[in-house]
N, C-alpha and C positions, 0 to 999 in steps of 0.2 A: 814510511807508514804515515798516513795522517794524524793529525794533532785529533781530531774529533775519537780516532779509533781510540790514542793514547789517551786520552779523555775515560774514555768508557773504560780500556781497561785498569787503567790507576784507579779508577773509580769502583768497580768490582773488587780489587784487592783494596782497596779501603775498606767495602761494607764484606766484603769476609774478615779482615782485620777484625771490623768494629764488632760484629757477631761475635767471632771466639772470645774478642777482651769480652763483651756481656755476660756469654758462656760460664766464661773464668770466673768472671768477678761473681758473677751472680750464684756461683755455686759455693762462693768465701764469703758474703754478704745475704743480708736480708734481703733486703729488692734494689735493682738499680734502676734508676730512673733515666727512661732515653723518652725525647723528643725528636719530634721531628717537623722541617717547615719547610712547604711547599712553595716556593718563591717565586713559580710559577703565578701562584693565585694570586702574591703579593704584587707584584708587578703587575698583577691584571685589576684586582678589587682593591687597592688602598688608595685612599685619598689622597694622597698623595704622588702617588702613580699615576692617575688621575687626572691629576692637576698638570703634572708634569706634560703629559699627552696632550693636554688643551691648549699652554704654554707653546707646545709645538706646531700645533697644528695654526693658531694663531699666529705663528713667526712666519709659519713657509705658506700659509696661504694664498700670499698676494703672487710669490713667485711660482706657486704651482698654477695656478690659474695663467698669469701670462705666458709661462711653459704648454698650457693646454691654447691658450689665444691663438701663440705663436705657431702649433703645429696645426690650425686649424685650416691659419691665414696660407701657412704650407701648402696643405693638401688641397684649397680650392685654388690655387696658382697651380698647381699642377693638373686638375681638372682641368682648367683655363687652357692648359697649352695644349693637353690631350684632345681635346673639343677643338681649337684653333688652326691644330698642327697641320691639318692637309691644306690649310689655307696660308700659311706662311713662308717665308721662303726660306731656305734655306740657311744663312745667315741669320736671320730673326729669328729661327725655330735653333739654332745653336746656343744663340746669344741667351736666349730664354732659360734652356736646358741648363747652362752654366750658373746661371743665379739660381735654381732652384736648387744646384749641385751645391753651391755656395753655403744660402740657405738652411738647406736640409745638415752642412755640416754643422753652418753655427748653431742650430737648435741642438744638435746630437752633444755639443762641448755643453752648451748651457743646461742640457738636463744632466749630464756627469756633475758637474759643477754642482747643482742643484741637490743630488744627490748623496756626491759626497761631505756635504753640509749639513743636510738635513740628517745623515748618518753619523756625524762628527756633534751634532747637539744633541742626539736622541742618545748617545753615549755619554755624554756629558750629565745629561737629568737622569738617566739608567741609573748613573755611578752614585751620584748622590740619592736615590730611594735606594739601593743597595746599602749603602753605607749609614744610613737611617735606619734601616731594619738590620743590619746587621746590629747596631747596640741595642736597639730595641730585644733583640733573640740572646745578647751577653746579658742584659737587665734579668729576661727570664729565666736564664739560664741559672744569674747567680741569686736569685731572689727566690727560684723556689727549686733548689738545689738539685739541676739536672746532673747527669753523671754524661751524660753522653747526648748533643744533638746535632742529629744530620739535618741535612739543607739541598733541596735542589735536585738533579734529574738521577741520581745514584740509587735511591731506595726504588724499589718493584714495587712494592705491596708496605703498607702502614695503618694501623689500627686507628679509628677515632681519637681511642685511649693515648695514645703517641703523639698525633698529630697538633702541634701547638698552634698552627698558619691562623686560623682564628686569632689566637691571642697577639699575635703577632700584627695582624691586619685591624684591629683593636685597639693595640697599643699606639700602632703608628698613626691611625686617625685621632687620637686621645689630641696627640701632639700639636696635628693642626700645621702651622705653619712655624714652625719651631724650631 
């Protein structure tokens, strides 16, 4: 079974979980107070997030660009030999084919390469805005005494009244570079 499936379903008997504990409590209690933060929007609108994305796109721009050079310099070598080829002999029209073969593979290592870097630091700044907003979300949590808040792709449907991602997204720009 995939881990995404087991995802979704851990995650459904979570928020059944978390519903009947509400149910429960909330029929032994006054009111319980649930939260909830979209971590989606945080990852998208916090300054932080943000910054984080610019940080990146700044690090890998020189090599995305020569990644684009290099497959450009590619494909008009290859134009070259296709326009050339009834005119070459055969030898020369091999010898050509082999270095675009060549070519075509080093670019293909260099964009993997490229790629799994670029995915390897965009987890690395992910993990730190996560781990920022996550105390940011324990602060609110323990400062204006939630009882229960959910986070992230689990909840269907959430009320304004619920939804903390504002204060959340708020808090974290508060911070700044912090």
């Amino acid at each position: 079974m995939k881990s995404s499936t087991l995802k979704a379903g851990f995650a459904s008997f979570a928020m059944a979980a978390a519903l009947t504990l509400a149910a429960t409590v909330g029929a032994q209690a006054q009111e319980m107070k649930i939260g909830f933060v979209n971590s989606d929007r945080v990852l998208r609108e916090a300054t932080l997030a943000k910054a984080a994305q610019s940080r990146l796109e700044t690090e890998f721009s020189k090599r995305q660009k020569e990644g684009e050079d290099a497959a450009n310099k590619l494909k008009a070598a290859a134009d070259k030999l296709d326009k050339d080829a009834p005119t070459l002999g055969e030898a020369e029209r091999n010898r050509r084919q082999r270095e675009l073969v060549d070519q075509d593979r080093e670019l293909q290592r260099k964009r993997r390469e490229f790629q799994e870097d670029l995915n390897q630091r965009r987890n690395e700044e992910l993990a730190s805005v996560v781990e920022r907003a996550n105390k940011v979300v324990k602060q609110i949590y323990d400062s204006e005494k939630y009882d229960l808040i959910l986070q992230g792709d689990v909840v269907i449907f959430a009320s304004q009244r619920v939804d903390i991602t504002d204060k959340v997204i708020k808090a974290l720009n508060a911070q700044g570079g912090k």
